[in-house]
C-alpha positions as CSV (number, residue, x, y, z in Angstrom):
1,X,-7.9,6.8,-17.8
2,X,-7.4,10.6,-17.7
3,X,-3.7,11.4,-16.1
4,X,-3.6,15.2,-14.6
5,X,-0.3,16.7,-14.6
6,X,1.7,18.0,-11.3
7,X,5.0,19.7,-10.9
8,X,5.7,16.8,-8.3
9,X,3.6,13.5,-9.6
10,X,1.3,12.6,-12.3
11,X,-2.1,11.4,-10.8
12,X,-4.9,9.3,-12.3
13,X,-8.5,8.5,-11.6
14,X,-9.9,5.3,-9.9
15,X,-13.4,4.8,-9.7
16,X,-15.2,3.4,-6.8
17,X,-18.7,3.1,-5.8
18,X,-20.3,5.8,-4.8
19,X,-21.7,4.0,-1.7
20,X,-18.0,3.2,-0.8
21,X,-17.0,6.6,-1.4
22,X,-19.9,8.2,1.4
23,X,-18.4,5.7,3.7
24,X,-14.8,6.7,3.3
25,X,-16.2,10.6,3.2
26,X,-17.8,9.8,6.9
27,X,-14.9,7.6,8.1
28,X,-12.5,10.7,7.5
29,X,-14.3,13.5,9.1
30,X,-11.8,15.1,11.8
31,X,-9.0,13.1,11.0
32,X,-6.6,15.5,8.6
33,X,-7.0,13.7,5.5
34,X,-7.7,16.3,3.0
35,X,-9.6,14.1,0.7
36,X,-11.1,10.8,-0.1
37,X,-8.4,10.2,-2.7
38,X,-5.6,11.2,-0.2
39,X,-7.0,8.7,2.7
40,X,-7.0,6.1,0.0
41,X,-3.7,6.5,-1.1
42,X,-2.1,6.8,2.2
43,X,-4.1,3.1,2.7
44,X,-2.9,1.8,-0.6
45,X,1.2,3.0,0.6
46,X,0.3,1.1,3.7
47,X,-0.5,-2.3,2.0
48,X,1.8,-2.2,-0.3
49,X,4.4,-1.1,1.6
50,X,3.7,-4.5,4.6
51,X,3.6,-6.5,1.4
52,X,7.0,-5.5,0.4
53,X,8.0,-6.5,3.7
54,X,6.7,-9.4,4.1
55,X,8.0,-10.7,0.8
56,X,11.3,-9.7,2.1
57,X,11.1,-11.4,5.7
58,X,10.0,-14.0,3.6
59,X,12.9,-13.9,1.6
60,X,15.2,-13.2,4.0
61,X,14.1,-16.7,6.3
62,X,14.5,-19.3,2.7
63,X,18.1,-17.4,2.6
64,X,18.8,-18.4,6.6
65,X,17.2,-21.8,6.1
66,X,19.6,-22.9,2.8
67,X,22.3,-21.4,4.6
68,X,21.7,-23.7,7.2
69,X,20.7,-26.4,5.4
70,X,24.4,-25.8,3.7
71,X,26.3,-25.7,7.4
72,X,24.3,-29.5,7.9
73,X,21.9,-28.0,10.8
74,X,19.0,-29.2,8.8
């Protein structure tokens, strides 16, 4: 995997199919996205980012629940 140097981050490469690529290429026309690679990065911050949340509402409702389970609610 080739890294390219940036003053601000350090990018890589991901390949993709090509068909998947057109489609994404399409899907973006009009819509300020810059580039393929941008639009998929903005998706992959998305996911990531509900995933972290969930995992922390998750988290967060086991906490409430032994706590409860402590105070003889449950």
């Amino acid at each position: 995997m080739k890294i390219q140097r940036s003053k601000k981050q350090e990018f890589t490469s991901i390949s993709i199919p090509l068909p998947l690529f057109k489609k994404i290429e399409k899907h973006i026309e009009d819509t300020g996205f810059p580039s393929v690679s941008s639009y998929i990065a903005f998706l992959l911050r998305v996911i990531l980012s509900d995933k972290e949340t969930d995992s922390k509402k998750f988290y967060e409702a086991n906490l409430i629940k032994k706590k409860l389970k402590q105070l003889g609610y449950i």
